[in-house]
N, C-alpha and C positions, 0 to 999 in steps of 0.2 A: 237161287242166287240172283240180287239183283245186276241185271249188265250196266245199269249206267250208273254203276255206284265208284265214287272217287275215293283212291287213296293219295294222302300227299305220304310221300317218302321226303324225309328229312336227314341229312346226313353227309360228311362231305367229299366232294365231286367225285371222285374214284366209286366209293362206294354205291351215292343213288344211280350212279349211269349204272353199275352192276345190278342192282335191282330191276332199274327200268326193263335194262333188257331179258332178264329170266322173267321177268311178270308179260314178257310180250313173246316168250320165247316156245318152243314145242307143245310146251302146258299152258297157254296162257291163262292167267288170271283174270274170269268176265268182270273186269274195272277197269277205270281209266285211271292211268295213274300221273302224278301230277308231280314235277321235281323240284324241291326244296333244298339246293347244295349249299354249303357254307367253306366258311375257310378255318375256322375257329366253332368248338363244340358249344362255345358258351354264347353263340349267336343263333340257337335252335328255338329260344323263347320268342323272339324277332319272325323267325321264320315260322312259328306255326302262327302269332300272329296275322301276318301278311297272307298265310293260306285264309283264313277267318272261317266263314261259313261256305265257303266255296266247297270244302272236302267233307266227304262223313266220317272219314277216320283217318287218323294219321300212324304211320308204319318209322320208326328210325330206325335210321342203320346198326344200334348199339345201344346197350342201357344208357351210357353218359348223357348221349342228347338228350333222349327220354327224360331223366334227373333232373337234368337245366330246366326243362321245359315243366315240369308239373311243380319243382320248386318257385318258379316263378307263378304257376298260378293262372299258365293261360289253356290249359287244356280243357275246351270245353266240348270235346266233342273224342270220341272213343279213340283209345292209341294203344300200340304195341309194341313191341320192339327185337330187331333180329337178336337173339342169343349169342356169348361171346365164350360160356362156358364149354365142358365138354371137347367135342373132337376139335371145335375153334382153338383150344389154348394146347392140344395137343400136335395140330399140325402147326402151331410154332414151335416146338418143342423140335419136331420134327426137323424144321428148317434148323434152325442152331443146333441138331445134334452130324446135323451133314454137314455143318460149318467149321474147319479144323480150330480157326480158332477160339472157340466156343465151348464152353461146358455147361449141359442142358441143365444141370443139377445147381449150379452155381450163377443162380439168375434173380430180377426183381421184376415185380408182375403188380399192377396198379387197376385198382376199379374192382377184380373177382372177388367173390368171396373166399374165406379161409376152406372152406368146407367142399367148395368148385376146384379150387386148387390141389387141396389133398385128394381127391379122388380121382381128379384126373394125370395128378403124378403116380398113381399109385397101379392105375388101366396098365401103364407103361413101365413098371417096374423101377422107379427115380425116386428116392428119397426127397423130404422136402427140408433136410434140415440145413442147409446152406441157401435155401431161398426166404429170399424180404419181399414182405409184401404189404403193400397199402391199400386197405377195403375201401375207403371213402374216396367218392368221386369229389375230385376238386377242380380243378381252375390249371388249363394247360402248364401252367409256370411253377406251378407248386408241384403236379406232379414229377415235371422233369426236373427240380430240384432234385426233390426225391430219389428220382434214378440215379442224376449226375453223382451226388454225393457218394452210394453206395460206393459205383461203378469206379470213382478217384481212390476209395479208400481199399481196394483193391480185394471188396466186398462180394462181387458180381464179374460174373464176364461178359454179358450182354443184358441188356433191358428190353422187355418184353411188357408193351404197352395198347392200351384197348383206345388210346386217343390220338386223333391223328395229328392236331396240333400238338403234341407231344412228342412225339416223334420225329417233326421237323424240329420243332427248338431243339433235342435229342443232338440230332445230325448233323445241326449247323456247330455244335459247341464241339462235337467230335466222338461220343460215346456211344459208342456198336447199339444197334436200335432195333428189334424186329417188332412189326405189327402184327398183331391175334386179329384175323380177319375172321369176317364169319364165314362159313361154310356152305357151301349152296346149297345142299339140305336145309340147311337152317333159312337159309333167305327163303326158300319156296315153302317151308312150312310156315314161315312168317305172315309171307303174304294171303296164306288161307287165311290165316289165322285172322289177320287184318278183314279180310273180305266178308266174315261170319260176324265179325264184332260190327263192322260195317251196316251189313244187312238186317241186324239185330238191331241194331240202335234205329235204322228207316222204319222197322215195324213197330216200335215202341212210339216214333217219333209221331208216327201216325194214328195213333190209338185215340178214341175220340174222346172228348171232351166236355163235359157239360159245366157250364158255370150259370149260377140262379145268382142274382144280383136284388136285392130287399133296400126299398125308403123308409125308415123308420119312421118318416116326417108326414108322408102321403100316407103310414099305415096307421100310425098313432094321434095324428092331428084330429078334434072335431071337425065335421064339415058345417056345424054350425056358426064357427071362429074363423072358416077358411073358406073366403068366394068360389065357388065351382070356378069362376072362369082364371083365381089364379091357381087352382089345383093343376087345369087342362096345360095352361103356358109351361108352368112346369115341367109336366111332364115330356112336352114337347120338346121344351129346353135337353131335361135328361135325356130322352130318346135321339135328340140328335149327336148329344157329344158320345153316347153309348154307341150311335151307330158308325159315328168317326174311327172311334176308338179300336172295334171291331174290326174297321176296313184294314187296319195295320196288321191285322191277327186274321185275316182270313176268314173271320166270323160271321156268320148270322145273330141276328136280334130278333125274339119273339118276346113282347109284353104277354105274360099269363094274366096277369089281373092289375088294380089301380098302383099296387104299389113293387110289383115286382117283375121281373124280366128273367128270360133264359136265351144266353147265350153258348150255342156249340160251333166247337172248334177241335182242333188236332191238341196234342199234348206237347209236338213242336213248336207250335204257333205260339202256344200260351204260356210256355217254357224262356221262349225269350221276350216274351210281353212281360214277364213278372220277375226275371235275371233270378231264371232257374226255380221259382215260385218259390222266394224269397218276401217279395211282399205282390198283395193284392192287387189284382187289373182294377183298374179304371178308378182307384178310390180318389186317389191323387186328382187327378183330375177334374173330380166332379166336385171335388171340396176346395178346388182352386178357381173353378170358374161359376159356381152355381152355390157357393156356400153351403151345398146339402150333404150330409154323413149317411155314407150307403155300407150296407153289408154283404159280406160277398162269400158263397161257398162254390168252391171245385170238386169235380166229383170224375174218375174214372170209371170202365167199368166192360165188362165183354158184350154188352150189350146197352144200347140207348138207355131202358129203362134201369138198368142198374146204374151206370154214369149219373143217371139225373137221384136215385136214392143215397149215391154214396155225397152229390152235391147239396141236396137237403140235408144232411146230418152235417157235413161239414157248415153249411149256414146255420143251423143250428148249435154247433158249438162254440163258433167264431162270435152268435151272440149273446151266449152266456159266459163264455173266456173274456171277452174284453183283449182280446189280442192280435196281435196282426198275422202273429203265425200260426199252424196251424188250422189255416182255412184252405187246406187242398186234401181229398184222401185218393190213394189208389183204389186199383181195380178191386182190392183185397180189401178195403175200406182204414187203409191204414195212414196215419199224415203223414206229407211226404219230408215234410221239415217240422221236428221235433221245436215244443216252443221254448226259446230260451228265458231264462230270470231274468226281468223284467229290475234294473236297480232302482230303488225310490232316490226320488231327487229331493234334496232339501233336509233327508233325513225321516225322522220320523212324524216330525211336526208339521213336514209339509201336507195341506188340503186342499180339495177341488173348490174353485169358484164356487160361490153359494147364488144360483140361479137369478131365484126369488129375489135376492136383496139386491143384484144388478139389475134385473127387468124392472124393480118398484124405484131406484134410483133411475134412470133413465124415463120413465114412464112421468114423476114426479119433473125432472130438466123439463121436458115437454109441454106437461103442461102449462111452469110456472111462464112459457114461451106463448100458454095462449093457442097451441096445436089443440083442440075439443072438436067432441065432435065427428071429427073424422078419425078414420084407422092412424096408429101411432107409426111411423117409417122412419128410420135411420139407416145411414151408413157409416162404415169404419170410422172417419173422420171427425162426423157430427157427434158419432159417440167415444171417441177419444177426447173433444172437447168436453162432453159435458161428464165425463168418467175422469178426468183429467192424469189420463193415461197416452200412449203413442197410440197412433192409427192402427201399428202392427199387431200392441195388446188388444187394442179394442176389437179388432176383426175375433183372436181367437176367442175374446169374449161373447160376441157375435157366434160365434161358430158352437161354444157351448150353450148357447141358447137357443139354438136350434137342435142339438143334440137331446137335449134336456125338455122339449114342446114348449118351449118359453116362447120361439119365434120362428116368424115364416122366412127364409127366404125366395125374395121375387127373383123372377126371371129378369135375368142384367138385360138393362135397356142399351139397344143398339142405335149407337151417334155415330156420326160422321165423324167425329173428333178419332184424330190417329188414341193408340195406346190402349189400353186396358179398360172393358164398362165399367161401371161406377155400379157394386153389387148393393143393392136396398135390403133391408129385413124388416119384416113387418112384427112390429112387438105383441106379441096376446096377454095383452094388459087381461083379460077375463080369467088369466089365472092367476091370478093373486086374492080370488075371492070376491065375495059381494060386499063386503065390507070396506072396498080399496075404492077410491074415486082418484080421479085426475082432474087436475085443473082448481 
């Protein structure tokens, strides 16, 4: 067990001060635990928020909070929740059958399931056919609608509810109220239970990581069409924003050879560098500031050398997929995000830019400009002018013509001018054949 492992408890104030203190109590639980109280169950998404990365697992007082919170969508990190069914809904039962005016049989119960309820009237010998019950967890005000109505129609003789704002709006309006609290069995089995999901997620989170990162541009370009010394800037370009990139991820950078690099890291690290390996590291990036399209596979594995095979297979699919997902496998070599359909845009008529005909259109601008002679170079701009397209089109034109070995992108020249380099691409007019002249 790890000791400096955090649970945030979530849940409101009666109940996390009850947890705090059995998780610090005879037995304590080696975690730290962390208080998340509310006043309202439907502000538990808020509160795991506000916990963020601070906690490795979150423990709630109760299924409801739990519900709010995963329906919302912010659970990114292991959770649980104390139990309400069982001996919980029995020692309510308990309480309203010592209560004169009360009949344990003639009650309405909110959040259980049908199934928790019938068996646990059933331990205690109570028929369930005089009891109403609502399965779905909702919204403090609807459930005590709920109650209130049964309870006026002279329905119910008490309401037995698992939400504690519930219970207040309940009480203020006037209708006999008891709360199903959980049982302190159930909080301490909770809290294991918490601490193992805990601990389990910090070994996974740690599990190492290999990511191999491939320049189609440095691997597929002639070096007879591409000056060695702009291959080197390049590279130097890439390896620095790769090395940036890494320092956020905890990562090391090793170039294997001219056109590719291994980066290792944790499955933590890379997990929230890629929002849960969702999409690829560092693509974004290096096609935003270097205009170059890089491939990228992730590989886990119980050992270095399997990590780095299951990352060559994953870059090897990712470059005959043509897709973004898909480029991570586990330990087991398996992807960790299935790829989804892909919609076509435009229908079926829609096709990719045709290379060729915008390199030979841009090449022909140039020269009839008198550029001879020298290597052909444009940017966004100049070839939104003469494409007479927007800057914006013209870049991802630009962008497929590097994709496609049509063009080089240079290393963006550093000015002094605030704002954004001015990114160049060098055109290889020599593919178009010996037959193409300029000028």
């Amino acid at each position: 067990m790890t000791p400096d492992l955090t649970i945030g408890v979530v849940g409101p104030h009666d109940l996390v001060e009850r947890v705090m203190l059995m998780g610090h109590g005879p037995t304590p639980v080696p975690s730290r635990l962390v208080a998340a109280a509310y006043r309202d169950e439907q502000e538990a998404a808020d509160k795991v928020v506000r916990l963020g990365s601070g906690v490795d697992v979150c423990l709630f007082a109760s299924p409801v909070p739990y519900d709010f919170a995963r329906k919302a969508g912010v659970l990114t990190m292991p959770a649980t929740y104390v139990p309400l069914n069982g001996a919980a809904l029995q020692g309510a039962l308990l309480r309203a059958s010592l209560d004169e005016r009360f009949d344990a049989a003639k009650v309405s119960i909110d959040v259980l399931g049908r199934g928790e309820v019938e068996e646990a009237f059933g331990e205690v010998g109570l028929a369930v056919d005089q009891v109403h019950l609502r399965e779905e967890v909702a919204g403090p005000g609807t459930l005590a609608a709920f109650h209130e109505r049964l309870w006026r129609r002279g329905l119910t003789s008490v309401a037995l509810t698992c939400v504690h704002a519930t219970a207040e709006r309940m009480e203020l309006a006037g209708v006999p109220t008891l709360r199903i609290r959980p049982t302190g069995a159930a909080i301490r089995t909770a809290l294991q239970t918490a601490s193992l999901l805990g601990a389990h997620h910090r070994l996974e989170e740690s599990q190492l990581v290999v990511v191999l990162v491939d320049v189609p541009t440095l691997r597929e370009s002639p070096r007879r069409v591409t000056p060695r010394y702009w291959r080197e800037e390049l590279k130097l370009a890439l390896h620095r924003v790769l090395l940036q990139e890494a320092h956020r991820m905890n990562a090391t950078v090793w170039p294997l050879d001219d056109h590719s690099y291994l980066i290792t890291a944790t499955r933590g690290s890379v997990s929230s560098g890629t929002e849960g390996f969702r999409t690829p590291p560092f693509v974004e990036r290096v096609r935003e500031e270097l205009g170059l399209v890089i491939e990228v596979g992730i590989g886990m594995g119980r050992t270095a050398q399997e990590a780095e095979t299951h990352a060559r297979a994953a870059l090897a699919r990712s470059q005959t997929s043509q897709r973004a997902q898909g480029f991570a496998l586990d330990r087991d070599g398996r992807a960790l995000v299935p790829a989804p359909r892909q919609p076509v845009r435009g229908g079926a008529q829609a096709v990719k830019p045709k290379g060729l005909e915008i390199l030979s259109r841009l090449a022909d601008k140039l020269g009839d400009q008198g550029d001879t002679g020298a290597p052909l170079v444009v940017d966004a701009e100049n070839a939104g002018r003469m494409l007479g397209v927007t800057p914006r089109t013209a870049r991802r034109l630009l962008r497929t013509l590097v994709e496609e070995g049509l063009a080089w992108p240079l290393p963006p020249n550093r000015t002094p001018q605030p704002g954004r380099p001015r990114q160049l691409y060098r055109l290889i007019v020599e593919k178009l054949g010996p037959g193409k002249t300029v000028g």
